[in-house]
MARLUM-178629 format. One record per atom (N, C-alpha, C, O): residue in one letter; x, z, y. Coordinates in steps of 0.001 Angstrom, whole numbers, padded with zeros to 6 digits, always signed. Example, Ala and Ser with C-alpha at 12.3 -4.5 7.8 and 13.67 -1.06 7.14 Angstrom:
A+013190+007800-005690 A+012300+007800-004500 A+013200+007800-003300 A+014236+008465-003319 S+012850+007080-002250 S+013670+007140-001060 S+012900+007870+000030 S+013409+008039+001138 
% end
This chain:
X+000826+000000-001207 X+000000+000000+000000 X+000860+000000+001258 X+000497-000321+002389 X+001862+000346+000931 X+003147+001135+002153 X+003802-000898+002345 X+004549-001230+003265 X+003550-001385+001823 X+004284-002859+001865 X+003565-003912+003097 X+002413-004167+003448 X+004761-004290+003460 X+003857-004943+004968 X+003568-006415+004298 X+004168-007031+003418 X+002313-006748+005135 X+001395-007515+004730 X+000996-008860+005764 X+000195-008728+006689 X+001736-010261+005429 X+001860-010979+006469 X+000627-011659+006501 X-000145-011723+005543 X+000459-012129+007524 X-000485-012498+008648 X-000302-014066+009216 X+000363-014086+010252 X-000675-015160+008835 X-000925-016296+009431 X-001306-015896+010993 X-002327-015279+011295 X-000307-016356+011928 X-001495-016072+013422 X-001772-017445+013813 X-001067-018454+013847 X-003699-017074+014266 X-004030-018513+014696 X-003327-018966+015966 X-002321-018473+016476 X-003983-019899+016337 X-003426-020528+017546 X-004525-020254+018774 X-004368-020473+019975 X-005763-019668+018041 X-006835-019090+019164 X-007011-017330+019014 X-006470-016671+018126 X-007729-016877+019896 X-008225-015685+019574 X-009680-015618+018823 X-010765-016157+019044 X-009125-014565+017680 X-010194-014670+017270 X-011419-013576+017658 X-012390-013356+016935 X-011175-012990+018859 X-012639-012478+019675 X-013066-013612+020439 X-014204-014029+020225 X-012167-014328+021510 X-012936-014857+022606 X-012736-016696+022326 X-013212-017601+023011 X-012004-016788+021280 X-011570-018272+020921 X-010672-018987+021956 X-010582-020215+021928 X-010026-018270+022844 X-009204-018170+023686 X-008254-018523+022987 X-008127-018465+021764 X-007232-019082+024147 X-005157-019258+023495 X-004814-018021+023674 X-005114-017264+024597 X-004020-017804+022536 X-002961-016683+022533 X-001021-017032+022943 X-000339-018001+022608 X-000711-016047+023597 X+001249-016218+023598 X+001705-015476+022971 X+000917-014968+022173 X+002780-015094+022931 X+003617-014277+022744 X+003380-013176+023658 X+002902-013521+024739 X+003599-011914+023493 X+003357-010771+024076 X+004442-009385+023842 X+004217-008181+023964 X+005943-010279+023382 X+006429-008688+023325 X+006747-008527+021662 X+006118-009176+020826 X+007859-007526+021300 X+008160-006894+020546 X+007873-005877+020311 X+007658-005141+021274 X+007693-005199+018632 X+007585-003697+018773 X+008409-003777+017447 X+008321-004736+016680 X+009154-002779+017252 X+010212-002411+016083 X+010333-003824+015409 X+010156-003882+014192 X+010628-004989+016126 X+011295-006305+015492 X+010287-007130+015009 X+010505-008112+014299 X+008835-006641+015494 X+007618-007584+014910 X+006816-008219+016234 X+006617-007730+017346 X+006529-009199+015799 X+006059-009813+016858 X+004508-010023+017329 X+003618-010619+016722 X+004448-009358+018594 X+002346-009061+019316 X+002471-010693+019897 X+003385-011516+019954 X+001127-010672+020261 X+000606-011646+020599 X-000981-011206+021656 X-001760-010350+021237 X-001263-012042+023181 X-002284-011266+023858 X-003160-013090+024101 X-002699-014230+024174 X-004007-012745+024135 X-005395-013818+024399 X-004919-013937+025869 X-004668-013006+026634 X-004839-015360+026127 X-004744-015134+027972 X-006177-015333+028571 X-006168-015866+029681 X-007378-015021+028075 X-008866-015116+028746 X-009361-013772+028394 X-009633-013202+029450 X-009593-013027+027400 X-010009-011506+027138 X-008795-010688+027215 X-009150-009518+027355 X-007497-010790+027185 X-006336-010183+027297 X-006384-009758+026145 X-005291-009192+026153 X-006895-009519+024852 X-006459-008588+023576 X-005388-008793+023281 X-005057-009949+023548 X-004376-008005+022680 X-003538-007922+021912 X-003554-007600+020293 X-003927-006656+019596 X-003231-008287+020174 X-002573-007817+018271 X-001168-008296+017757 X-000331-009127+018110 X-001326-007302+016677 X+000188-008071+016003 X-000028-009141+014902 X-001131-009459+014458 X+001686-009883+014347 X+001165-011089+014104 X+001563-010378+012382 X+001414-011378+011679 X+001839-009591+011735 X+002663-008871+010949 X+002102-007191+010878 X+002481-006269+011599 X+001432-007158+010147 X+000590-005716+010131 X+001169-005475+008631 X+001316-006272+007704 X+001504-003774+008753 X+002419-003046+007661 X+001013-002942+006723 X+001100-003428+005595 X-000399-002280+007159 X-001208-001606+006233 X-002717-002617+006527 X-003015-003141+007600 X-003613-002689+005054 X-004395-003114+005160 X-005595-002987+005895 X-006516-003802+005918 X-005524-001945+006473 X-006445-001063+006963 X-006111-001766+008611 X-006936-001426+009459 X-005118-002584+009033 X-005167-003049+010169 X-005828-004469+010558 X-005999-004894+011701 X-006149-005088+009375 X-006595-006518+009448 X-007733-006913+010324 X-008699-006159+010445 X-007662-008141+010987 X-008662-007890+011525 X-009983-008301+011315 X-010720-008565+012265 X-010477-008406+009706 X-011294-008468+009092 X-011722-007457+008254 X-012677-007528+007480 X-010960-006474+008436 X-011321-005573+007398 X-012586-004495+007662 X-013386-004030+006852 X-012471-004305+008940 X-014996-003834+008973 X-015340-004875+008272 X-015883-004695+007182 X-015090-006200+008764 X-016393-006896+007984 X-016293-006892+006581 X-017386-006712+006044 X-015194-007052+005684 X-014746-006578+004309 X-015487-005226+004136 X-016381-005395+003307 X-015467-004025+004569 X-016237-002719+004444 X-017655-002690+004521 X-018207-001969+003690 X-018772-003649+005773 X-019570-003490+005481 X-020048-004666+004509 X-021263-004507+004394 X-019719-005574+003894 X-019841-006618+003085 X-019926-005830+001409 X-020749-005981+000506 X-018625-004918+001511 X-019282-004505+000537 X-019813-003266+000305 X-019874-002840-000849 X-020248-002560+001335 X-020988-001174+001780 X-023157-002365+001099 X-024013-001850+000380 X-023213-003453+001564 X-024499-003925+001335 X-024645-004500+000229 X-025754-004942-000072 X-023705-004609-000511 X-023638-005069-001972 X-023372-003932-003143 X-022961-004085-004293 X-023778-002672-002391 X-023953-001684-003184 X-022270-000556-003909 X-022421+000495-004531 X-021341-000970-003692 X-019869-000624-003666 X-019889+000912-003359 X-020456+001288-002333 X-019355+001731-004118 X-019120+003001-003793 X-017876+003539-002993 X-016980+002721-003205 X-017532+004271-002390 X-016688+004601-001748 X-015580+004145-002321 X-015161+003064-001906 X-015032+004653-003112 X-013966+004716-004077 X-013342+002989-004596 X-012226+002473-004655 X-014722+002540-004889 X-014704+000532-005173 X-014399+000165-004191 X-013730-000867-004151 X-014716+000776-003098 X-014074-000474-001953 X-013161-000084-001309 X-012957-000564-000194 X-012369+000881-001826 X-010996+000981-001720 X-009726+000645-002659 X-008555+000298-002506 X-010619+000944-003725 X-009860-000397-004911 X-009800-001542-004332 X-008707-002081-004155 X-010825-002051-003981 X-011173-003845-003691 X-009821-004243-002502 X-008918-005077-002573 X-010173-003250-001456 X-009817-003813+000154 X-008393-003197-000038 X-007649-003519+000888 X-007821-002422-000954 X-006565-001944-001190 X-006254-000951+000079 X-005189-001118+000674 X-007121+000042+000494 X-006802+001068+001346 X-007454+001825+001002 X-008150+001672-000002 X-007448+003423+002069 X-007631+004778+001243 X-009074+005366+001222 X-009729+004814+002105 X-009492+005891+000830 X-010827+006310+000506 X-011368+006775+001612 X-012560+006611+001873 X-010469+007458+002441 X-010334+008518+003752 X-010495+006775+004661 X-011240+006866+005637 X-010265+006211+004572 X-010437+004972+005900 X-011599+004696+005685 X-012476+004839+006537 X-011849+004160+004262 X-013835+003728+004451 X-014441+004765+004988 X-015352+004532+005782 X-014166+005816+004755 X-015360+006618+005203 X-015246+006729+006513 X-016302+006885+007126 X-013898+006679+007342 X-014243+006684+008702 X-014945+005430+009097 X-016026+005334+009678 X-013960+004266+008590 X-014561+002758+009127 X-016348+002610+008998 X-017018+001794+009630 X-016823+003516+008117 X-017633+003139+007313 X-018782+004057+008789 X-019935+003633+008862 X-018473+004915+009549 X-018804+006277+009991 X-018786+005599+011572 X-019718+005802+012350 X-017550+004735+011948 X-017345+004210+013223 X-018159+003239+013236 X-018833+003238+014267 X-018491+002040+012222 X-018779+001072+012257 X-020750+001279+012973 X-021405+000756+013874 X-021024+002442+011801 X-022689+002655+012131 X-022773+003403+013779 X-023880+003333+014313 X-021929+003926+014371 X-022142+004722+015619 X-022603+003276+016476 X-023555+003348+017253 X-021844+001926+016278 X-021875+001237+017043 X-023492-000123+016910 X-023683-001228+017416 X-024090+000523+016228 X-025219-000554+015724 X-026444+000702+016025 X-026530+001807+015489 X-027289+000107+017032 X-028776+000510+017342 X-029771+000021+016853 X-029770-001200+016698 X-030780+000689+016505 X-031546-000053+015920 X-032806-000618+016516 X-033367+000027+017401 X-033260-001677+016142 X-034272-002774+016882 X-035898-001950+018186 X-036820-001136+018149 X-035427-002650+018842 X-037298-002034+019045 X-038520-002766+018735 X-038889-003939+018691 X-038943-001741+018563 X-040655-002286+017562 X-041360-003432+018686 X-041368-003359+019914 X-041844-004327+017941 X-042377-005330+018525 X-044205-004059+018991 X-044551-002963+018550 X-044883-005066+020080 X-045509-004471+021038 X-047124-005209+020118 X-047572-006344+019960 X-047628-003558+019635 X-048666-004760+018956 X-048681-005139+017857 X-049310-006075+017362 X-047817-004256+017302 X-047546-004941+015840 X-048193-004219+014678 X-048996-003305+014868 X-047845-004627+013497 X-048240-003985+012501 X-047351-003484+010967 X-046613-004275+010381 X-047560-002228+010544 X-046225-001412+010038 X-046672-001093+008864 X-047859-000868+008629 X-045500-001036+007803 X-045891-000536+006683 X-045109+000979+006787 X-044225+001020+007643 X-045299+002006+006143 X-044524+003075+005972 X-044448+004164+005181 X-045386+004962+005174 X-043256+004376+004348 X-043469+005168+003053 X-041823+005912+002984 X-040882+005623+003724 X-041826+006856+001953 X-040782+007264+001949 X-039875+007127+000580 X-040466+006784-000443 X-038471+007383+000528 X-038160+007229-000810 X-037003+008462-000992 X-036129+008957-000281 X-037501+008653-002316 X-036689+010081-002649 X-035123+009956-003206 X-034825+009153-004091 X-034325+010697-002685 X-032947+010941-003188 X-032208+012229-002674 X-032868+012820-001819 X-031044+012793-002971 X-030555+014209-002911 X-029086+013640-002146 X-028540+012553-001955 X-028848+014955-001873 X-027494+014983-001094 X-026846+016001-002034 X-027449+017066-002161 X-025513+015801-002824 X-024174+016826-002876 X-024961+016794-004431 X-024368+016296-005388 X-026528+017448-004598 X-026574+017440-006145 X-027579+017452-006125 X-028177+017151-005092 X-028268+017831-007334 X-030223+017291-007047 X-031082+018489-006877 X-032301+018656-006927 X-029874+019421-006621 X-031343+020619-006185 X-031496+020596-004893 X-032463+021136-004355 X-030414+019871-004130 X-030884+019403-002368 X-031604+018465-002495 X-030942+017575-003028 X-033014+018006-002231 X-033596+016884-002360 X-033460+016767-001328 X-032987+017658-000623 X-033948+015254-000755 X-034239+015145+000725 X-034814+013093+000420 X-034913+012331-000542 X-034999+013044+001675 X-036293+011813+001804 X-035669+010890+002633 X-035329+011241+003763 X-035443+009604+002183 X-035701+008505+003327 X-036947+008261+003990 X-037772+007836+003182 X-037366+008361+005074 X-038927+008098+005732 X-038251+007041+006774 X-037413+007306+007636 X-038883+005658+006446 X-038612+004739+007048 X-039983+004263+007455 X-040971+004742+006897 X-040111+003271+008474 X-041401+001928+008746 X-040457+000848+008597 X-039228+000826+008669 X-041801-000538+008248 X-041127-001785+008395 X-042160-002572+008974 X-043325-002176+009016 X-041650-004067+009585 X-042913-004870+010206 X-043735-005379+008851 X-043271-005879+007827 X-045005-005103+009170 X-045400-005901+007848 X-045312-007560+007644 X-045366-008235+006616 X-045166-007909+008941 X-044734-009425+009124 X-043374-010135+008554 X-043217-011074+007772 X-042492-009333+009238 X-040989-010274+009433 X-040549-009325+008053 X-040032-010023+007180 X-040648-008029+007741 X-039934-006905+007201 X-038770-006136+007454 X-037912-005565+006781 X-039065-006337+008813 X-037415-005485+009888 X-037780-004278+009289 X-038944-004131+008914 X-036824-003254+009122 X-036771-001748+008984 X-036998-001474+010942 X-036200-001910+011772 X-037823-000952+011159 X-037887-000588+012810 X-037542+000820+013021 X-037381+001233+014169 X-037416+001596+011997 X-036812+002949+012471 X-036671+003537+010997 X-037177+002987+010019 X-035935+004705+010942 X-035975+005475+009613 X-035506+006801+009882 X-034846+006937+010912 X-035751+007991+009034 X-035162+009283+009295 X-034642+009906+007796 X-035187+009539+006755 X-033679+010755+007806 X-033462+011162+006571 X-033353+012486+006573 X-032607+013126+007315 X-034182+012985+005645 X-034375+014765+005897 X-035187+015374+004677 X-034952+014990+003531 X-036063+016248+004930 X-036889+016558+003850 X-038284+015850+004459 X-038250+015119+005448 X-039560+016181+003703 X-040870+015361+003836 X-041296+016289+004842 X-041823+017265+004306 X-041277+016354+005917 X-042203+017497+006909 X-042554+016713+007480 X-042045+015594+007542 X-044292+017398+008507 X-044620+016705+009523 X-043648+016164+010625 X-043723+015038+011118 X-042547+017309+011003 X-042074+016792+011930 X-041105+015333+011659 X-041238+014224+012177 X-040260+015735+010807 X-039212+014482+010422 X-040335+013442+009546 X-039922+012955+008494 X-041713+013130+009995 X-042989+011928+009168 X-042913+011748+010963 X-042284+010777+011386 X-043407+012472+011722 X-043688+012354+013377 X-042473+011582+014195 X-042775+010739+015040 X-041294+011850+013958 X-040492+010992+014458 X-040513+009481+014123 X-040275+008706+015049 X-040831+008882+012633 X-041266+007896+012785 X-042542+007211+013695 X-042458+006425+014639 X-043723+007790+013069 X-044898+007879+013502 X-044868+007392+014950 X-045319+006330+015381 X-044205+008439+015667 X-043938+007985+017319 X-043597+006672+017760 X-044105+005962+018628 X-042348+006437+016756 X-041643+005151+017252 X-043063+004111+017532 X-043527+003429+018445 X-043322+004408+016415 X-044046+003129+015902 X-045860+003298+017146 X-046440+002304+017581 X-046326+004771+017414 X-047347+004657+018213 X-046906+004352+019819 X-047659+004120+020764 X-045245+004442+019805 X-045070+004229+021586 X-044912+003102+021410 X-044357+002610+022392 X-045202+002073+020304 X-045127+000518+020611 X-046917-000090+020621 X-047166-001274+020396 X-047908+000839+020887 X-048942+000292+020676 X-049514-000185+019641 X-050461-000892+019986 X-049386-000133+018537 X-049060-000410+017076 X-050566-000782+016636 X-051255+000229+016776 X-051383-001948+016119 X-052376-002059+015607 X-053081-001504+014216 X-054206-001083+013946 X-051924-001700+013505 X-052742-000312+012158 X-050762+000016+011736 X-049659-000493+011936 X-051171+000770+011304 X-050231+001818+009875 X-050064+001514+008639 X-048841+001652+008653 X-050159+001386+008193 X-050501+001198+006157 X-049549+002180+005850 X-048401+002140+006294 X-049981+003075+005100 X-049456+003970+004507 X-050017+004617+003079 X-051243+004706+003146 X-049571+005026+001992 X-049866+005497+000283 X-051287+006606+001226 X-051728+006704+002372 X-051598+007395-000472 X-052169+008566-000227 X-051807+010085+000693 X-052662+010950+000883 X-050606+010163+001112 X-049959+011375+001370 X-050750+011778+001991 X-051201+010949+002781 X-051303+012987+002042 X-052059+013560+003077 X-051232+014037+004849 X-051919+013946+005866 X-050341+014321+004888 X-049605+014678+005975 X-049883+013307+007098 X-049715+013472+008306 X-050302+012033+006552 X-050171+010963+007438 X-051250+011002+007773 X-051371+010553+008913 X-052715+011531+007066 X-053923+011847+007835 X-053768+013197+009110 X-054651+013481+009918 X-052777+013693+009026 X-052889+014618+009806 X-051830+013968+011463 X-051959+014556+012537 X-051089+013000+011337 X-050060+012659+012541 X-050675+010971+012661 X-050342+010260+013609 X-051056+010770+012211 X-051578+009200+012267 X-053265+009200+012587 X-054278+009539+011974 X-052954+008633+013870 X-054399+008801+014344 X-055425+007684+013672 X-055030+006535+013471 X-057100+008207+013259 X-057889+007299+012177 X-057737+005831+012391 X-057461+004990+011536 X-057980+005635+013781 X-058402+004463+014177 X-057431+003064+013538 X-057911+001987+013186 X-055412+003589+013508 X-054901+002748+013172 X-054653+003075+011691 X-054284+002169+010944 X-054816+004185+011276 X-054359+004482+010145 X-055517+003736+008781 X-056746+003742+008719 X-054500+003168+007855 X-055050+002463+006630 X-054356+003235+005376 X-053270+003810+005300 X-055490+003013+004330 X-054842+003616+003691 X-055550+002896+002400 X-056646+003300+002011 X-054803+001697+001687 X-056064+000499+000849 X-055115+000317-000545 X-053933+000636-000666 X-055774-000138-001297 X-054884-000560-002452 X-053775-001891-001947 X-054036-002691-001049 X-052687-001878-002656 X-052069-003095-002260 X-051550-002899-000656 X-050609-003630-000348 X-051792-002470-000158 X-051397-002154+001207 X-049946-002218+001388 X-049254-002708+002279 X-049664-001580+000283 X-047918-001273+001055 X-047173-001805+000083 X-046433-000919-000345 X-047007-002788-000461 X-046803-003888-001182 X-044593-004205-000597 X-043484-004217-001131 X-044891-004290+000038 X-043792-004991+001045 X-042823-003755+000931 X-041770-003755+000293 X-043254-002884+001525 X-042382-002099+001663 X-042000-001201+000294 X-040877-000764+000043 X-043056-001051-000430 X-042957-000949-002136 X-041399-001355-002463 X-040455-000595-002676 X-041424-002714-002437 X-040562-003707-002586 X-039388-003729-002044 X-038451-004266-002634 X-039237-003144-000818 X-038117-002174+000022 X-037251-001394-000782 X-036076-001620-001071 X-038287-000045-001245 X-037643+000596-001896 X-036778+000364-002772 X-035611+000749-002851 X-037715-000629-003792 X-036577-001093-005318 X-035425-002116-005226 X-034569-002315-006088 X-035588-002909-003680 X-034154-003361-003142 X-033453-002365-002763 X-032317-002538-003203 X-033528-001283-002102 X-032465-000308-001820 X-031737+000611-003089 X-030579+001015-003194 X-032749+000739-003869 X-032769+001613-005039 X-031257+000837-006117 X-030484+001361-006920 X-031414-000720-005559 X-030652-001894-006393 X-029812-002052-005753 X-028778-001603-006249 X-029664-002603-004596 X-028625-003004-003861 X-027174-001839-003670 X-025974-002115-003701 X-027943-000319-003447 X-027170+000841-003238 X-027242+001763-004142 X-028075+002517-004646 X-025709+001394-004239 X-025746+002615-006080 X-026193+004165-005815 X-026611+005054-006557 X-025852+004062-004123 X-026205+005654-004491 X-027348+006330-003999 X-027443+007535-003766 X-028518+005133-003814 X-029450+005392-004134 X-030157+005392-005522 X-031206+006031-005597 X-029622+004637-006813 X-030073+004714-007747 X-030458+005657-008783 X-029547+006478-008902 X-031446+005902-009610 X-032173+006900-009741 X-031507+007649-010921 X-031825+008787-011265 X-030292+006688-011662 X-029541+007572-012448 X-027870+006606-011995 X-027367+005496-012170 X-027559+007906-011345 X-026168+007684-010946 X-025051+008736-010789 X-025575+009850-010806 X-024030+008793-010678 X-023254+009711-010136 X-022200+009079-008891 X-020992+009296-008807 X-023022+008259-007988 X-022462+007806-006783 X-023317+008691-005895 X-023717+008090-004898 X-023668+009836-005978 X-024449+010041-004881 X-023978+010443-003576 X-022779+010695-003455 X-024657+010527-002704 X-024085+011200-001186 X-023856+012210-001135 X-024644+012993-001667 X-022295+012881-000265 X-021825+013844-000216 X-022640+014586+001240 X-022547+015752+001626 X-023312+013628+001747 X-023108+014377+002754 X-024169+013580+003832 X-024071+012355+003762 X-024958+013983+004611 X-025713+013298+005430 X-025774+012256+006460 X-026646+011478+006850 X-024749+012463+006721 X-024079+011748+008017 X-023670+010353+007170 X-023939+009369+007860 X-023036+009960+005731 X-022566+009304+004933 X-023961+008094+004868 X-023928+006958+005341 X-024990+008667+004225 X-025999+008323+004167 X-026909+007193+004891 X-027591+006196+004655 X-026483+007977+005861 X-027715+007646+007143 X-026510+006645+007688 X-027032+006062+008638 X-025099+006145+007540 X-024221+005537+007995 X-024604+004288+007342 X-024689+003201+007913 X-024886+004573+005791 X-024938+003623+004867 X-026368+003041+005358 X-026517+001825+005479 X-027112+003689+005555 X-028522+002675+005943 X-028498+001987+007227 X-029074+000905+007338 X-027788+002599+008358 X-027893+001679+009428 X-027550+000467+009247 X-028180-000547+009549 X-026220+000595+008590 X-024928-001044+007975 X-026255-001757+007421 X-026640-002789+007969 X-026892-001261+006434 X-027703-002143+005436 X-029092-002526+006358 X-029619-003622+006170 X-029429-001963+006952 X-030815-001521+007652 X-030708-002601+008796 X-031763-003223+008924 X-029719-002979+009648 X-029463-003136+010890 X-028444-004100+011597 X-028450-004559+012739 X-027326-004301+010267 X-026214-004378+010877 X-026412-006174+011500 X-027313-006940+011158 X-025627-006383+012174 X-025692-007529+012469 X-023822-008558+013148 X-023038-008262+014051 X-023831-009299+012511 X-021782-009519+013113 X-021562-009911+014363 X-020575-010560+014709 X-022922-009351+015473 X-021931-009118+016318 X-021532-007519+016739 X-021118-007156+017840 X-021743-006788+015711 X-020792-005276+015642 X-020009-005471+014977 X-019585-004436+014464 X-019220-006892+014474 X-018093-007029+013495 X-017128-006605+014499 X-015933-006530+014214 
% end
């Protein structure tokens, strides 16, 4: 890993597609700066963990379901970098706002943190149209952490709800939009058993599970949200 790792440099930048020069020495290796965005990089990087593809390598395979540990085998760096890269990458991705008027499916899906006597809940909405994830929370099943969705979705004017039997959604979901029909939540049904598939450590017999909350909720934004221009 300690072995330096050469680097083709283009002849553009690859943020602004700008020309790059020469820019200088550092311990006998040679930088290079964009003359339109000014970035700098080097042309000769010692560790893999400097490439400048390697987020998109992390969340590429953070959505193809890869456990911590696999995609440090894969990308040949340390376990301790995905999880930051993995931690920096989600701070920088917001998630969508709800279209004005729209209409939502919303349900929750069960999984544990550290071991399975911590349970705790994904409570997400999605459009029932397009199937954007428009918000999600991860916690236990309470009114309040059901209400933080709920909100998102009533400060957009929202035409109905669709939501299972749970009773808690008769109590924060006002009648008028709230549905509650066979077949209704179909879509987002279907949500679940892509996440359940796609992310090992959501799967219902695994030992990839989440250490930790913050991990989690990192992993759903990437999958939930991400888009390359947070590459």
């Amino acid at each position: 890993m300690n072995s330096c790792i050469k680097r083709v440099v283009d002849l553009f930048c690859s943020h602004c597609n700008g020309p790059i020069i020469k820019h200088g020495l550092i311990r006998g290796r040679q930088r290079y700066r964009c003359k339109g965005c000014k970035i700098t990089r080097m042309g000769l990087y010692c560790y893999n963990a400097y490439t400048l593809t390697i987020n998109r390598d992390v969340i590429s395979h953070v959505k193809e379901g890869c456990g911590i540990r696999s995609i440090a085998r894969l990308l040949n760096i340390s376990a301790n970098t995905v999880l930051s890269r993995i931690k920096r990458i989600a701070v920088g991705i917001n998630k969508p706002l709800p279209a004005i008027g729209g209409t939502y499916e919303m349900d929750e899906l069960k999984t544990y943190i550290k071991n399975k006597s911590k349970e705790c809940w994904v409570i997400y909405a999605l459009d029932k149209h397009t199937g954007e994830v428009v918000d999600f929370k991860v916690g236990r099943r309470t009114n309040a952490n059901l209400k933080i969705i709920t909100d998102t979705l009533l400060i957009s004017n929202c035409k109905k709800i669709y939501t299972d039997g749970l009773i808690q959604y008769r109590q924060i979901i006002p009648s008028s939009i709230h549905m509650v029909k066979r077949y209704c939540t179909n879509k987002i049904e279907r949500k679940n058993l892509n996440l359940r598939t796609h992310l090992k450590r959501l799967n219902r017999k695994t030992i990839c599970y989440s250490k930790d909350l913050l991990m989690l909720e990192s992993c759903l934004k990437i999958y939930f949200w991400y888009n390359k221009k947070y590459t």
